[in-house]
VOMI-15048 format. One record per residue: x, y, z of N, C-alpha, C in turn. Coordinates in pm, whole numbers, plus 32768, in hexadecimal, padded with zeros to 4 digits. Layout:
N
XYZXYZXYZ ...
//
This chain:
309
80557F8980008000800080008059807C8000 804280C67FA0807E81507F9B806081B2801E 80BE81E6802B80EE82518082805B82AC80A4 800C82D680F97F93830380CF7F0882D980EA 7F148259808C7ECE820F80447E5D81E080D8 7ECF81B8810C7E63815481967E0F81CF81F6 7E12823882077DF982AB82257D5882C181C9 7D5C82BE81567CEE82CA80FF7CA982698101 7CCA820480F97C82816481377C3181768199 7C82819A822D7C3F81BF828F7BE48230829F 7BEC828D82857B9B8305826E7AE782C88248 7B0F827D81BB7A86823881B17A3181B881EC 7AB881A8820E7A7A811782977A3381468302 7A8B81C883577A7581FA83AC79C381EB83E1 79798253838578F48271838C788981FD83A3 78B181A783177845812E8317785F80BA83A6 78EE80E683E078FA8084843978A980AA84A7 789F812A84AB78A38166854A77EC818B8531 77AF815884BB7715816284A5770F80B88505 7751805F84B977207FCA84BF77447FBC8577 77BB7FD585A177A37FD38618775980038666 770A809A8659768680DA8665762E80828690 760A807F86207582804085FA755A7FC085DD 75F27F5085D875C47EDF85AB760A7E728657 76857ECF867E76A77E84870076927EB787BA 76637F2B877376607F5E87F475D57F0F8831 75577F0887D575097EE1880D74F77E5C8843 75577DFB87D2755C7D7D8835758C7D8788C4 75F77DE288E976577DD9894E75E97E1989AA 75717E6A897D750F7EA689FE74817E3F8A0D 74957DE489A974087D7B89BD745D7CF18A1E 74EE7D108A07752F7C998A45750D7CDF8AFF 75257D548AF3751C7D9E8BAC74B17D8B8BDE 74317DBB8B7573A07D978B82737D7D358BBA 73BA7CA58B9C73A77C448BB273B97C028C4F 74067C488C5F74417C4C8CF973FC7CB88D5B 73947CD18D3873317D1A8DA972C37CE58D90 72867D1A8DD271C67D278DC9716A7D728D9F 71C57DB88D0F718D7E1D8CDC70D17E3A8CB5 70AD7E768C9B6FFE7E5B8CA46FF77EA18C13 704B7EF98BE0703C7F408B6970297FC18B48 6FC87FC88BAF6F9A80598BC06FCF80B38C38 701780788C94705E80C38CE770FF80DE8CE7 713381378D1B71CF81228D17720F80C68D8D 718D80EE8DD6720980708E6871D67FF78E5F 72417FEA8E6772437F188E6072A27EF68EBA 729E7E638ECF73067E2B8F3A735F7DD38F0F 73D07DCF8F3B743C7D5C8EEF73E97CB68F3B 73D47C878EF573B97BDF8EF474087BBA8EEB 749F7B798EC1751A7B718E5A74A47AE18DF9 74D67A618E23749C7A018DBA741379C58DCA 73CD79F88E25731A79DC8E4972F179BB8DE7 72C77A158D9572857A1C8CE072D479B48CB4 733879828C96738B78F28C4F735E789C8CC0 733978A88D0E732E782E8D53728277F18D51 723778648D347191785E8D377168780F8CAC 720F78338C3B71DA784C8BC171B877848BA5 724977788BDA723A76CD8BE171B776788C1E 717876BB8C7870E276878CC8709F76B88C7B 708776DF8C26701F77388BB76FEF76DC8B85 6F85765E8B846F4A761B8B1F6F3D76628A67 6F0076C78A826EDB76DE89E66F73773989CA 6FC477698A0B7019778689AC707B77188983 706D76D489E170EF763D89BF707575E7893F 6FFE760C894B6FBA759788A76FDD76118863 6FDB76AB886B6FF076F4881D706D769F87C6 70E3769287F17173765587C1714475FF8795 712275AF87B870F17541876D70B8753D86E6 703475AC86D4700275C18659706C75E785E3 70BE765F864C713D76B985DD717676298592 71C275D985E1721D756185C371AE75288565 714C74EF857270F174B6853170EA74FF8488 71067571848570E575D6840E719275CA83CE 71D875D18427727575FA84047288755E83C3 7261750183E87282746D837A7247744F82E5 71A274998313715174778291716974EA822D 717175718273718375C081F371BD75D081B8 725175C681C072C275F5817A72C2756C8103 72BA74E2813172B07472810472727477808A 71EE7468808D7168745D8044717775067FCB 71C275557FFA71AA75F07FB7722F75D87F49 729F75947F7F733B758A7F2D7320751E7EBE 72BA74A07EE872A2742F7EAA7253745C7E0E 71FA74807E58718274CC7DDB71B275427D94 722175AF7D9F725575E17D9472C075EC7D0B 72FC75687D4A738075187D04734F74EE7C85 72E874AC7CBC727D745B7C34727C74A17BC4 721374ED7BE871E9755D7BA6722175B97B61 72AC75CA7B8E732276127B43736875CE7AC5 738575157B2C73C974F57ACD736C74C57A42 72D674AA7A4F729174A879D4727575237972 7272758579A6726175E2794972C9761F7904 736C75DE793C73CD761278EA741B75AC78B0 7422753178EF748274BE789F7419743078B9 7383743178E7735C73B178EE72F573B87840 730173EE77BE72DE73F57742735B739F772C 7319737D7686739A73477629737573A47580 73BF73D9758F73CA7447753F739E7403747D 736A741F7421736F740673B773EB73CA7360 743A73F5737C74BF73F17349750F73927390 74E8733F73FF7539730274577585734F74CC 758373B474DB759173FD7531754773E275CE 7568744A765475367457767D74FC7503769D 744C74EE76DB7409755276E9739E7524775A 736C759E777A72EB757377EF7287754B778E 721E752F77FA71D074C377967179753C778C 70EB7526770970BA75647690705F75F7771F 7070768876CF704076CF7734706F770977B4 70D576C37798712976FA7808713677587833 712377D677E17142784777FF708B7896785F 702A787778166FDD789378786FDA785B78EA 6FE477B079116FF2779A7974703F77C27A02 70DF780D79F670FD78527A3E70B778B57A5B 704F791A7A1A6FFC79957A1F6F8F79727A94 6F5578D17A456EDE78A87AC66F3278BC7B49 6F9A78527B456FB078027BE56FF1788D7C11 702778FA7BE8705779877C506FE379DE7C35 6F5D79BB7C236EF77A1E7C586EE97A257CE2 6EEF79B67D356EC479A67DD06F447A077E1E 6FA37A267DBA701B7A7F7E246FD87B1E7E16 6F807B437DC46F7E7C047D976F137BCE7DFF 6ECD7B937E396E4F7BB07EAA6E917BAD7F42 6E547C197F796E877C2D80006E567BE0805C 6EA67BB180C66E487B6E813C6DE07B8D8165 6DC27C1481816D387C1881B16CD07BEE812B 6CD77BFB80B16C7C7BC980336C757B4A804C 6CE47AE980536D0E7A6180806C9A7A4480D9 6C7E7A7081176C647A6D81B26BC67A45818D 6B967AE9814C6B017AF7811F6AEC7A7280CE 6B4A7A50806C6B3B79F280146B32792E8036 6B77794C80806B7A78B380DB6AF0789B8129 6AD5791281696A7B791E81D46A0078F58195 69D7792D811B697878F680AC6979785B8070 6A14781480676A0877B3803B69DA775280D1 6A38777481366A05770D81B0698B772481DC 6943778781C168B87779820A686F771F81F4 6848770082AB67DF768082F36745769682D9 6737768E824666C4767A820266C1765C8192 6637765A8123662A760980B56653767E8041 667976ED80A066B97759804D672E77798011 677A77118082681A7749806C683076FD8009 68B9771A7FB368E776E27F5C6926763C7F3E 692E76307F9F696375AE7FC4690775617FDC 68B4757D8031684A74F4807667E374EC7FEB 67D475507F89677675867F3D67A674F47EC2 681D74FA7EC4686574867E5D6850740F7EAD 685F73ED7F296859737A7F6867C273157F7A 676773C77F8066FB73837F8D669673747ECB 66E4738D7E8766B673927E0066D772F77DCD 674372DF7E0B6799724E7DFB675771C27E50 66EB71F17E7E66BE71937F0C674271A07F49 677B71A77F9867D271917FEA67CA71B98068 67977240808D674172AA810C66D1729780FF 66797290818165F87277817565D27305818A 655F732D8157654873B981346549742381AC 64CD73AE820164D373D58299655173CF82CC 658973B382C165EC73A68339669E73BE82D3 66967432829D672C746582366791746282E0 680F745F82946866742882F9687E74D18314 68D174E483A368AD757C83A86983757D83B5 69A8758283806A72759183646A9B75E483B7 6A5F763983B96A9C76C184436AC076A5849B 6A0C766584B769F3763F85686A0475BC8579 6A347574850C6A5274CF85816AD574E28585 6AFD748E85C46B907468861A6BE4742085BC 6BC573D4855C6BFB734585296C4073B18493 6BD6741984846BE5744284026C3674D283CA 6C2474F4846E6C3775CC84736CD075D2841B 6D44754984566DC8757B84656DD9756983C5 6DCE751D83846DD074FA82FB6D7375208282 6D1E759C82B26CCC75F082766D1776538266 6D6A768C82D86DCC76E982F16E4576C48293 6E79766E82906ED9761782266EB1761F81A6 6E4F761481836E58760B80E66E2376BF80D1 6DDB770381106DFD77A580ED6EB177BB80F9 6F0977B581296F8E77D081106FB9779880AF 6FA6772E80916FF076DB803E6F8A77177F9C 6F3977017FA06EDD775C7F116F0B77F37F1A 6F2D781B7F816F8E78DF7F39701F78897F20 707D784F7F7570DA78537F69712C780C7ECB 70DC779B7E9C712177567E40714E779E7DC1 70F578277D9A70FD78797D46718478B17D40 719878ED7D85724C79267DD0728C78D97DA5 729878637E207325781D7E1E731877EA7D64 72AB77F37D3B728E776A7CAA732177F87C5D 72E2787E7C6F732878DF7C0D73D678CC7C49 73E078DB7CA9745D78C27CF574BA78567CBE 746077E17CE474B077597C8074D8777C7BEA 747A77A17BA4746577C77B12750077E97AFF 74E478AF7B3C758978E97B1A75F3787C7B47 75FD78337BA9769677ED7BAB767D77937B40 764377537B0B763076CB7A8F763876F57A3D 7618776D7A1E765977D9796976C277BD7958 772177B279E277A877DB79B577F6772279F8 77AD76DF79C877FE768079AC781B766F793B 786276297901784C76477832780F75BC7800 77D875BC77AB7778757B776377D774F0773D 7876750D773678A674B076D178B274127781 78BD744477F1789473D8783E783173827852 77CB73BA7831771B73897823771D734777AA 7766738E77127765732F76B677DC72B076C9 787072BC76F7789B726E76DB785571C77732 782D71FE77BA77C371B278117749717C77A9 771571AE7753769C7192770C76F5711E768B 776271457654779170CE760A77C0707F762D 77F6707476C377F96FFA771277496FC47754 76FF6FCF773076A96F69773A76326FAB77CD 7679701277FB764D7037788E75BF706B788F 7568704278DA74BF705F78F874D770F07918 74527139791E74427196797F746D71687A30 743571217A5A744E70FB7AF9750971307AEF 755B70B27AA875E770B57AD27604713F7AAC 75D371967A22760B720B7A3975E472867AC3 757F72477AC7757872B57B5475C5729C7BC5 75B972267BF7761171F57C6876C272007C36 76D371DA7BC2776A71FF7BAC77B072737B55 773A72A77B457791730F7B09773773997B4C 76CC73BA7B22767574367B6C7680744C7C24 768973EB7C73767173E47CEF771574067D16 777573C37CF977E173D57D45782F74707D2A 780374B27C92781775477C6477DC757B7C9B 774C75937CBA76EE75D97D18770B75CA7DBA 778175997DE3776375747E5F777B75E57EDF 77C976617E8A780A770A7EDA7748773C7EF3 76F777537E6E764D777F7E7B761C770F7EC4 763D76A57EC475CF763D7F3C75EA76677FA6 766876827FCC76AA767A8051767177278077 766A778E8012764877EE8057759477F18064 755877C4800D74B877AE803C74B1774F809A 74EA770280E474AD76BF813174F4771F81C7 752B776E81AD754477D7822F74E4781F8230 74CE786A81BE744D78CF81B973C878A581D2 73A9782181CE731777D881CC731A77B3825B 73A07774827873BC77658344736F77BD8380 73BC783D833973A078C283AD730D7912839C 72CB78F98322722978F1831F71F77889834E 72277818835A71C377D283C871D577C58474 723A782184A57260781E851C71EA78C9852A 71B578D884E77177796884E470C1796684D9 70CB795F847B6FF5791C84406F9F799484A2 6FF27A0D84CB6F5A7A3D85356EF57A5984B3 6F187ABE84676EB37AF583F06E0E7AB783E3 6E657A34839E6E1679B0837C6D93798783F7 6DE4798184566DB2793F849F6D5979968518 6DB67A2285196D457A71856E6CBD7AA48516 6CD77A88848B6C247ADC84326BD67A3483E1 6C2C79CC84066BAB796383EF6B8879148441 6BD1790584AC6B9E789E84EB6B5D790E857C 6AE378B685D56AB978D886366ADD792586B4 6ABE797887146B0279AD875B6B5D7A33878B 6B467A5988096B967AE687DA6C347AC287AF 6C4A7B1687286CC77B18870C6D1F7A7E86DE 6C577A1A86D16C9579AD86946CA7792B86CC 6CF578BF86946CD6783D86E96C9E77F18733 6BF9782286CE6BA8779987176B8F773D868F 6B3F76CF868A6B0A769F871B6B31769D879A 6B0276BE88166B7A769488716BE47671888F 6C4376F188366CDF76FE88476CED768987B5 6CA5763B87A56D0475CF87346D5275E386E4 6D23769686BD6D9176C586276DF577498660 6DF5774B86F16E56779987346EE677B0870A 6F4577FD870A6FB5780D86D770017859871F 705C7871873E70A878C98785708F795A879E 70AD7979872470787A31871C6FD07A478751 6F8C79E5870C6EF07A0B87686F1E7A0587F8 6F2779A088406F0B79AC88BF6F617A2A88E1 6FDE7A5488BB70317AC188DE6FB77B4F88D7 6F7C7B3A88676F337BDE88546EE17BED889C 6E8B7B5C88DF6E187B5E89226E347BA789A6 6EE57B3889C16EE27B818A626F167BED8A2B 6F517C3589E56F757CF289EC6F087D3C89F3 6ED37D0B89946E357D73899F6DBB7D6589C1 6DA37CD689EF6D2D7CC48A3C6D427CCB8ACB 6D627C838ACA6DA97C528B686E0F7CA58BA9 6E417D1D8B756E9F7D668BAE6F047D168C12 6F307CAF8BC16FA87C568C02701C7C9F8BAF 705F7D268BBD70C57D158B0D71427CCF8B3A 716A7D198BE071F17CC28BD172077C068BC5 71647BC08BE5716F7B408BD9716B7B2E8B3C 711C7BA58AE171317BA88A56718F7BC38A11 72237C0B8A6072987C148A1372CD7BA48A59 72B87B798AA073297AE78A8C72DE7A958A3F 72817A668A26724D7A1E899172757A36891F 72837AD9892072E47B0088A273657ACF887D 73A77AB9893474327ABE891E746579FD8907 73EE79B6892A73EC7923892473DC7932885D 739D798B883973677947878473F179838756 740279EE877B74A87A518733750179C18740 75197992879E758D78FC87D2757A78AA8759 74F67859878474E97800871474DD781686A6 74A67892865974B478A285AC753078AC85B2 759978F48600764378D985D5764C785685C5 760A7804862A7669777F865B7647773B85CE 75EF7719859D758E7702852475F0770684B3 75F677B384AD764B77DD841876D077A78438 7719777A849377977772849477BF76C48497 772A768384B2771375F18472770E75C28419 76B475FF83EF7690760E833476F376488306 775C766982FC77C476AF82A6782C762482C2 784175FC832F78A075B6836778597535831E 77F97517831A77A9748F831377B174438254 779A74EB820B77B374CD816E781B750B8152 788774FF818678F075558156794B74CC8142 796174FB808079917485804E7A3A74BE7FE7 7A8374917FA67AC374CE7F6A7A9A74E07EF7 7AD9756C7EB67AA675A17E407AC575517DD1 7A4D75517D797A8B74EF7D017A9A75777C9A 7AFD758B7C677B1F75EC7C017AE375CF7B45 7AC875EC7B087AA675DC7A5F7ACF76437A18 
//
């Protein structure tokens, strides 16, 4: 570095650093203090507890199934969203066989990426309105409306998805996974452009199916974008309040009776219902732990060596 040089570097570091510590660390370091009193929210005096709140948090029935649900979401989503994802990518750009002997996505391809990334331009709360219409517990909603057209639901009695127990968590699952596949599908796409065509063909004059080219040639090139969507899909399913506080039952969410509970709900309930906040910033400071612990699994867990082309 020239004489100078590191001086001008710093100058522009300076600002954006001293914003992010602001605003992005200071507040953990005051929800971490929070946590260690008995704050109520609305007052300034509080009392030091030191680990009370960590210790209540563990006797907490619904926030310990809360974890449970998160974990429950953090296996199926990322899974089921990368799978369908992968698919979907690798057919519309190398699962065709081109006229010429070549390879290409198969016929249409190009609108089909247009369909499957419509569900990303709609916002959660539309999501929300829109789901809420398909799960409804009548001969109205969209779903039971097909089930019971099919004989399958008896008219009287449409299954109600919200409010049973067996059904809430995996109603919740396939709304993430129907926005998300659109993304990661475009995500996969750009890294598979830039493999070059002459591997897929020389693979295609050796005799190779679609299956072996995906597993040996598409999957192990894609594996830097798998490895980073399945961090990003981790850390949306260690999260779900949105979702889950505007469809399912309850203030701020997770009913039936707690069944579709999640971390962040029970956290908001006690900040702002319950005027528990400092027992609500250590809930914060338990989900901050584990989405690290999470991302630093998942990185550690698919972290493979680079194959170069």
């Amino acid at each position: 570095m020239r004489k100078g040089q590191h001086r001008f570097v710093a100058g522009f570091l300076f600002f954006p650093v001293v914003l992010y510590l602001i605003f992005v660390i200071w507040p953990y370091i005051q929800t971490f203090g929070y946590s260690l009193t008995d704050w109520k929210g609305q007052s300034q005096t509080f009392s030091f507890v030191g680990l009370d709140n960590y210790t209540a948090l563990f006797k907490d029935d619904v926030f310990m199934g809360a974890i449970w649900h998160n974990i429950l979401f953090l296996v199926f989503i990322p899974v089921i969203t990368i799978l369908l994802a992968l698919f979907f990518a690798f057919m519309v750009n190398a699962g065709g066989r081109g006229r010429s002997g070549g390879v290409s996505g198969v016929a249409g391809s190009k609108y089909y990426r247009v369909v499957y990334f419509f569900p990303q331009v709609l916002s959660l709360a539309i999501m929300a309105v829109l789901f809420g219409a398909v799960y409804r517990s009548d001969g109205g909603g969209m779903l039971n409306g097909v089930l019971i057209k099919l004989g399958l639901v008896d008219p009287d009695r449409p299954v109600e998805w919200l409010n049973e127990p067996n059904f809430v968590l995996w109603a919740l699952v396939a709304v993430v996974v129907w926005h998300g596949v659109g993304f990661y599908l475009v995500l996969f796409s750009a890294a598979m452009q830039s493999i070059p065509r002459d591997i897929y063909e020389a693979a295609l004059i050796d005799g190779a199916g679609r299956a072996q080219s995906f597993f040996r040639i598409t999957l192990p090139l894609l594996w830097d974008s798998v490895q980073t969507a399945w961090v990003y899909l981790g850390i949306a399913a260690m999260d779900m309040f949105i979702l889950v506080s505007t469809m399912t039952a309850g203030d701020y969410g997770g009913g039936p009776d707690h069944h579709s509970e999640v971390m962040s709900t029970v956290m908001m309930r006690n900040f702002l219902l319950y005027g528990r906040s400092g027992y609500a910033c250590a809930m914060g400071v338990v989900m901050l732990l584990l989405t690290l612990i999470v991302s630093v699994v998942m990185l550690r867990a698919t972290r493979r060596e680079r194959i170069e082309f």
